[in-house]
DOPALO-314799 format. One line per field, with one value per residue (C-alpha): residue in three letters; x, y, z; residue number from 1. Coordinates in Angstrom, 3 decimals. Example, Ala and Ser with C-alpha at 12.3 -4.5 7.8 and 13.67 -1.06 7.14 Angstrom:
! DOPALO-314799
residuo = (ALA, SER)
X = (12.300, 13.670)
Y = (-4.500, -1.060)
Z = (7.800, 7.140)
num = (1, 2)
END
This chain:
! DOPALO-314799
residuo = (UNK, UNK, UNK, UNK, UNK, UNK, UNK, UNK, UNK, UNK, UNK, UNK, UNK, UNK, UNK, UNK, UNK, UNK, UNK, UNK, UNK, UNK, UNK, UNK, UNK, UNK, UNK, UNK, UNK, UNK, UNK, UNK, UNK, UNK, UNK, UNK, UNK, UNK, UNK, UNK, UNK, UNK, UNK, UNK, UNK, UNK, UNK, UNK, UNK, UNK, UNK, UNK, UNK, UNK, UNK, UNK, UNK, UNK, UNK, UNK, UNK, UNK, UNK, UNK, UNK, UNK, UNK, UNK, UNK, UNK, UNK, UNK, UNK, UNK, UNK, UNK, UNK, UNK, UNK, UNK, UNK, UNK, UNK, UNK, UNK, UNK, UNK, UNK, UNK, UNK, UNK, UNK, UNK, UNK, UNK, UNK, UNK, UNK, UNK, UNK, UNK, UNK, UNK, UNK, UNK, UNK, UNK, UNK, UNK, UNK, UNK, UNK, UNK, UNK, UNK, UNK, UNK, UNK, UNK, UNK, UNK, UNK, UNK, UNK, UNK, UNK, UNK, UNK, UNK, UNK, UNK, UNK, UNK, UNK, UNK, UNK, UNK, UNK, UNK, UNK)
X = (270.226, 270.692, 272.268, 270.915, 273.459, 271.749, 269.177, 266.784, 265.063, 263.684, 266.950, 266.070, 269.032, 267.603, 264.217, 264.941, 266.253, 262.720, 260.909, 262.667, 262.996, 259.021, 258.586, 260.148, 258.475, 255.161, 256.316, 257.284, 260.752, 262.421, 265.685, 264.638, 267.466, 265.751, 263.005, 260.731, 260.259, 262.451, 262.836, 265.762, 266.096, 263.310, 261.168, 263.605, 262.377, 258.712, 259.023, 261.288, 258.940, 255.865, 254.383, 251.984, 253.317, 250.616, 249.484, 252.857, 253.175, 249.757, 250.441, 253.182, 251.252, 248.469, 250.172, 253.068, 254.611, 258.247, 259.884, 259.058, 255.763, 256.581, 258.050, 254.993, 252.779, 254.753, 254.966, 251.204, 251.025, 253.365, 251.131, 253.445, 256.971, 258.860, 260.468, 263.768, 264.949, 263.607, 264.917, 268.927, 268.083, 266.445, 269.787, 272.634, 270.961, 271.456, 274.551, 275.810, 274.524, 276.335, 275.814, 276.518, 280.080, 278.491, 276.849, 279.629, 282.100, 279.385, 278.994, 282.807, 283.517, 281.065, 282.624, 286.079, 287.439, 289.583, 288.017, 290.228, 288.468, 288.125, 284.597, 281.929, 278.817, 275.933, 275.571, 278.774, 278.421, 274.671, 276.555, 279.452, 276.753, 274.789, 277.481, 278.121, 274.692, 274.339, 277.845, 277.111, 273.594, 274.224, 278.031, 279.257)
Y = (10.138, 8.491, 10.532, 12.755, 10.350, 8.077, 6.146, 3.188, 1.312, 3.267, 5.295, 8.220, 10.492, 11.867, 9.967, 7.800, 10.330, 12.080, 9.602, 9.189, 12.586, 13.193, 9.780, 10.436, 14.180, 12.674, 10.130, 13.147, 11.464, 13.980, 16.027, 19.619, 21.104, 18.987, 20.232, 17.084, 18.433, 21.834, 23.861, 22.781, 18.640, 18.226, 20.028, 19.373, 15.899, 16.622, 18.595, 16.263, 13.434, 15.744, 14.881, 17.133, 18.180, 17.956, 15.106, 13.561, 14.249, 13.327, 10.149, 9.209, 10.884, 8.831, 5.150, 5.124, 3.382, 1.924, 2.980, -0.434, 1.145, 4.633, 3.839, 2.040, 4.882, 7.430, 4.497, 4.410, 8.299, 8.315, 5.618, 2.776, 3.776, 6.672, 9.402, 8.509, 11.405, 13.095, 10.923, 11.919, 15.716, 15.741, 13.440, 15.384, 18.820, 16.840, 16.124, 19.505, 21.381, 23.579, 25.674, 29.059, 30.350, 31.105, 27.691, 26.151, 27.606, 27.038, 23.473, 22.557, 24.801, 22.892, 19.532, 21.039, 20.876, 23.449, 25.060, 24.210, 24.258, 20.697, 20.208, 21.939, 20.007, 20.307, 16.140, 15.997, 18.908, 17.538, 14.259, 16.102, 18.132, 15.246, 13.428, 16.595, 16.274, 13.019, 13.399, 16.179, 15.169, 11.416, 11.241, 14.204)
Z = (76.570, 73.144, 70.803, 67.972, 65.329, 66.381, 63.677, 64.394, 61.545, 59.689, 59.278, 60.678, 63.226, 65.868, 66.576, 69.023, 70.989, 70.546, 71.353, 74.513, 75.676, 74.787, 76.797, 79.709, 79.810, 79.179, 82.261, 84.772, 84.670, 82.076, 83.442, 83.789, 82.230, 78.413, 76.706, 75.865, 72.285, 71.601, 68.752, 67.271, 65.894, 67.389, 65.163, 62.321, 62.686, 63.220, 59.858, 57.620, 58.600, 57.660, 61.555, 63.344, 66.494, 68.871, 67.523, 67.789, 71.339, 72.160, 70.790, 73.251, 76.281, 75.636, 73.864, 76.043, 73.045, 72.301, 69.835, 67.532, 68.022, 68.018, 64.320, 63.319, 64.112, 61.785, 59.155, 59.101, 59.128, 56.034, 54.171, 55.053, 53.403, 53.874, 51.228, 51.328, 49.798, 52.809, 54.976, 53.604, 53.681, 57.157, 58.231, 56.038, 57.633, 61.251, 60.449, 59.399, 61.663, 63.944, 67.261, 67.350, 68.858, 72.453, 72.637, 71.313, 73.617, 77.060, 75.795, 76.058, 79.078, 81.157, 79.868, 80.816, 77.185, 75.277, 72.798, 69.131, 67.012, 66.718, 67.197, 65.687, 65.093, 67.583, 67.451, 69.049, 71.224, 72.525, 73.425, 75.218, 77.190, 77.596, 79.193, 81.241, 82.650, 83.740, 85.500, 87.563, 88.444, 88.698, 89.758, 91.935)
num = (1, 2, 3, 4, 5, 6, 7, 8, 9, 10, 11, 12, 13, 14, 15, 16, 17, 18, 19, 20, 21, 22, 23, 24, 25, 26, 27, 28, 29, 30, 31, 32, 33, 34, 35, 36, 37, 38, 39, 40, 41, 42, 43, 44, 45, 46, 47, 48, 49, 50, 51, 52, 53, 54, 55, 56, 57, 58, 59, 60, 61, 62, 63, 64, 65, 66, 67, 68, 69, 70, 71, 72, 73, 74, 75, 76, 77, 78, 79, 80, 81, 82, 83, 84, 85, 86, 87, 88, 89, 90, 91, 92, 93, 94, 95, 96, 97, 98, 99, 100, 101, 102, 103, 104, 105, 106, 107, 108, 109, 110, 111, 112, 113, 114, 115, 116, 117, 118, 119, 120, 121, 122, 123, 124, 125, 126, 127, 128, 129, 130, 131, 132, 133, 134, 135, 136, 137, 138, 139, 140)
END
């Protein structure tokens, strides 16, 4: 999976990985244990961008588009340009988020890693569960 810090063009964290996860649900080919387009940056993205979420996700069921096109699409939703001021609150909240203590604590038990304290932001906790995942399903 690509990570949640991760931005493409337009500058925005997170929506690549959206656009992947919603593409590979829309293509049957999504791991079950991912939610093609959850609740938490998911929507956070949906809403910071101002995007209808059906209409989003109807978009890549239908276009099957990459994500040049997939940032096209929300450009011409947006009127062609994006509020950048938007753009550094929806990626400062991404950034500074953090998972509650029992997620926390599942996320770096599974990955076999001691709990100090250390790490605390969910961007870096998705990518050590994400990394998790695609060891014990791809690996073992």
């Amino acid at each position: 999976m690509i990570s949640s810090g991760v931005a493409g063009p337009l500058g925005v964290l997170h929506l690549p990985r959206l656009w992947q996860k919603t593409s590979l649900e829309a293509a049957g080919k999504l791991h079950a244990d991912y939610p093609g387009c959850g609740k938490g940056y998911d929507q956070m993205v949906l809403d910071g961008l101002g995007l209808d979420r059906e209409e989003f996700l109807g978009y890549i069921k239908s276009s099957k588009p990459t994500y040049v096109q997939l940032e096209s699409w929300v450009l011409a939703k947006k009127g062609g340009s994006l509020d950048q001021n938007a753009v550094k609150e929806l990626n400062a909240a991404i950034k500074g988020y953090n998972h509650d203590d029992a997620t926390r604590k599942g996320i770096l038990e599974s990955a076999g890693r001691p709990d100090d304290g250390s790490i605390k932001d969910a961007v870096n906790l998705n990518n050590l569960d994400d990394w998790q995942t695609f060891y014990n399903s791809e690996l073992k």
